[in-house]
C-alpha positions in Angstrom: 112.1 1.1 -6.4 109.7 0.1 -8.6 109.4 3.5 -10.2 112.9 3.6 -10.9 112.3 0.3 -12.8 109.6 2.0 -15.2 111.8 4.7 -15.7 114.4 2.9 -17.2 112.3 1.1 -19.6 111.0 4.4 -20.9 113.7 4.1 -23.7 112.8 0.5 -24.7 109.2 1.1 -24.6 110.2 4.1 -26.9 111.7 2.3 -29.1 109.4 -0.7 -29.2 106.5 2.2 -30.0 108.3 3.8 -33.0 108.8 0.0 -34.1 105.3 -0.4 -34.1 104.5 2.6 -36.1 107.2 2.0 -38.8 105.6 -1.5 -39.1 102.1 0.2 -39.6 103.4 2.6 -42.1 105.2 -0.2 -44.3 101.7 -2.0 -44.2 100.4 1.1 -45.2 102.2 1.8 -48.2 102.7 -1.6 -49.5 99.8 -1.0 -51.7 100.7 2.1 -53.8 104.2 0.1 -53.5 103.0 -2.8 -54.9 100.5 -0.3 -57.7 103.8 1.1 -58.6 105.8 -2.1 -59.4 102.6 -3.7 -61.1 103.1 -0.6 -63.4 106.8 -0.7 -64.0 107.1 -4.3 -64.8 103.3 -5.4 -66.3 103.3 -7.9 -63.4 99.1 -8.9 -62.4 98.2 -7.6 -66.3 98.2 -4.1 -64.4 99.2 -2.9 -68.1 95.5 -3.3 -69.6 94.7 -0.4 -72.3 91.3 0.9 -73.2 88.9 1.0 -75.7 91.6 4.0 -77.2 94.7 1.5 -76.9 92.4 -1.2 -78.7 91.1 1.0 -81.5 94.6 1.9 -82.0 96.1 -1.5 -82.1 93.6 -2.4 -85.1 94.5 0.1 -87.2 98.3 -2.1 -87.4 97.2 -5.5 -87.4 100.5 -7.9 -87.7 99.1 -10.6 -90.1 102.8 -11.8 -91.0 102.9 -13.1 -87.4 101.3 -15.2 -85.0 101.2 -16.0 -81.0 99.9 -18.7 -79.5 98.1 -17.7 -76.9 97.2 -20.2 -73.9 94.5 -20.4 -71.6 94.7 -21.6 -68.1 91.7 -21.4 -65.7 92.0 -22.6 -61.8 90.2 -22.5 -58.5 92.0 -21.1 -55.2 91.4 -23.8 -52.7 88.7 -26.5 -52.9 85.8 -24.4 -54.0 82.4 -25.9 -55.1 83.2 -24.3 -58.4 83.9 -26.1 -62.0 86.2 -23.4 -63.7 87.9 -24.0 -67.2 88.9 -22.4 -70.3 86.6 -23.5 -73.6 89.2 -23.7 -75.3 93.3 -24.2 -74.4 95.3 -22.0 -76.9 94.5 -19.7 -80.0 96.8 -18.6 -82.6 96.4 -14.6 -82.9 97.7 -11.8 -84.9 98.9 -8.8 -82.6 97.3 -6.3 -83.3 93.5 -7.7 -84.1 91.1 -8.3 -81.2 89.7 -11.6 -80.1 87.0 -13.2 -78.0 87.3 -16.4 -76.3 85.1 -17.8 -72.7 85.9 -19.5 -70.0 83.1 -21.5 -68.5 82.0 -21.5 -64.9 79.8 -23.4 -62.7 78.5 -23.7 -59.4 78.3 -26.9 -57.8 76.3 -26.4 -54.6 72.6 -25.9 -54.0 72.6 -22.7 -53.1 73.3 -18.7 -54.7 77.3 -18.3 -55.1 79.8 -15.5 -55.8 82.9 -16.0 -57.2 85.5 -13.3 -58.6 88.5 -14.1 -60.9 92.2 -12.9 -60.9 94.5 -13.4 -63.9 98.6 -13.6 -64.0 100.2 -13.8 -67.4 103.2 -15.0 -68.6 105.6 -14.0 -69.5 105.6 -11.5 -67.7 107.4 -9.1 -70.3 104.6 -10.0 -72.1 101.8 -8.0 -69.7 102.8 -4.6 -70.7 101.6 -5.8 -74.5 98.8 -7.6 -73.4 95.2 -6.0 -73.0 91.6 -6.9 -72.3 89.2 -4.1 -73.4 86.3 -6.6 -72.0 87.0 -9.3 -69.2 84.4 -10.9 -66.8 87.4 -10.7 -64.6 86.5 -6.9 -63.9 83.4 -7.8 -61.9 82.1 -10.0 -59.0 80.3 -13.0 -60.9 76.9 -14.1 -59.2 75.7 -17.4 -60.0 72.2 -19.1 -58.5 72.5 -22.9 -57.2 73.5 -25.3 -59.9 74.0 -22.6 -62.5 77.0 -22.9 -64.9 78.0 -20.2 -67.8 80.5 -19.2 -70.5 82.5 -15.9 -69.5 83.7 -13.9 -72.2 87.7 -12.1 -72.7 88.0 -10.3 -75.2 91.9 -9.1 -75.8 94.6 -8.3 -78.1 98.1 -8.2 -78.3 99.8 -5.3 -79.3 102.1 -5.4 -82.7 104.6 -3.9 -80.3 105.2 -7.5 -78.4 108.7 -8.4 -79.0 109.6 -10.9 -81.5 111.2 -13.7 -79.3 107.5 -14.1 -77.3 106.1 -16.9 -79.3 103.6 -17.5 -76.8 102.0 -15.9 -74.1 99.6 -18.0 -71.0 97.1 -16.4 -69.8 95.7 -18.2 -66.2 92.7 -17.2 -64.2 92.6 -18.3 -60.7 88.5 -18.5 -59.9 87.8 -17.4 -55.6 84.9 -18.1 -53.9 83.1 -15.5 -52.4 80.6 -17.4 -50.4 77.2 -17.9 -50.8 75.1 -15.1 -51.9 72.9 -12.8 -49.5 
């Protein structure tokens, strides 16, 4: 009798099995999935041209227009960490390069790590968006008590249509822990 029970949930367990592996290969591939849409629409800034793009760019400098630009700077969670732009908007000219910092500071006694994300918005606005140079590229170490200004440098490429006015551009600041 109680083979003929595990028989006949042979075709469940089957099932329940391939279930599991479809679920594991979804998981798997989210991440060129997501690569893929980041590329298509500019979504996470995944747009970013080099130093080519940037040289480029200069050469057609837009000075009959400008874009306000605005800076936004958080921390994920309650982090010992003091994170802010220096300053909260610029007005730029696509097309020419600009450097502005965000400053950064931690708050605890001891060595720190934190790493920084950006988003920007709109989001049509990504795809004409770059940052040759962003602190936001690296892990940032920081001994106990230490606070610093982080440098962006970016431009915005003559390209950018001309309904976007302005574009915001937010860093979200995550601890790491505390350095080993």
């Amino acid at each position: 009798m109680y083979v003929r029970e595990q028989i006949r949930h042979w075709p469940l367990v089957t099932k329940l099995l391939v279930v599991c592996a479809l679920m594991f290969a979804f998981g798997y591939a989210m991440v060129p999935i997501y690569r893929v849409v980041c590329e298509i629409t500019g979504l996470n800034g995944y747009l970013d041209a080099g130093p080519r793009e940037a040289a480029a760019a200069v050469d057609r400098v837009d000075t009959s227009r400008k874009v306000t630009v605005q800076f936004v700077g958080q921390i994920n969670g309650n982090g010992p960490w003091e994170f802010r732009p220096t300053e909260r908007s610029m007005e730029v000219h696509p097309g020419e390069i600009y450097t502005t910092t965000y400053y950064a500071a931690n708050k605890t006694g001891e060595a720190r790590a934190g790493q920084a994300s950006y988003n920007m918005t709109p989001g049509t606005a990504a795809r004409y968006f770059a940052k040759p140079d962003c602190f936001c590229f690296t892990r940032q170490d920081f001994a106990a008590e230490e606070g610093r200004k982080m440098p962006v440098t970016f431009f915005i490429d003559p390209d950018l249509p001309e309904e976007v006015k302005t574009v915001t551009l937010s860093y979200t600041l995550f601890d790491l822990g505390a350095d080993s």
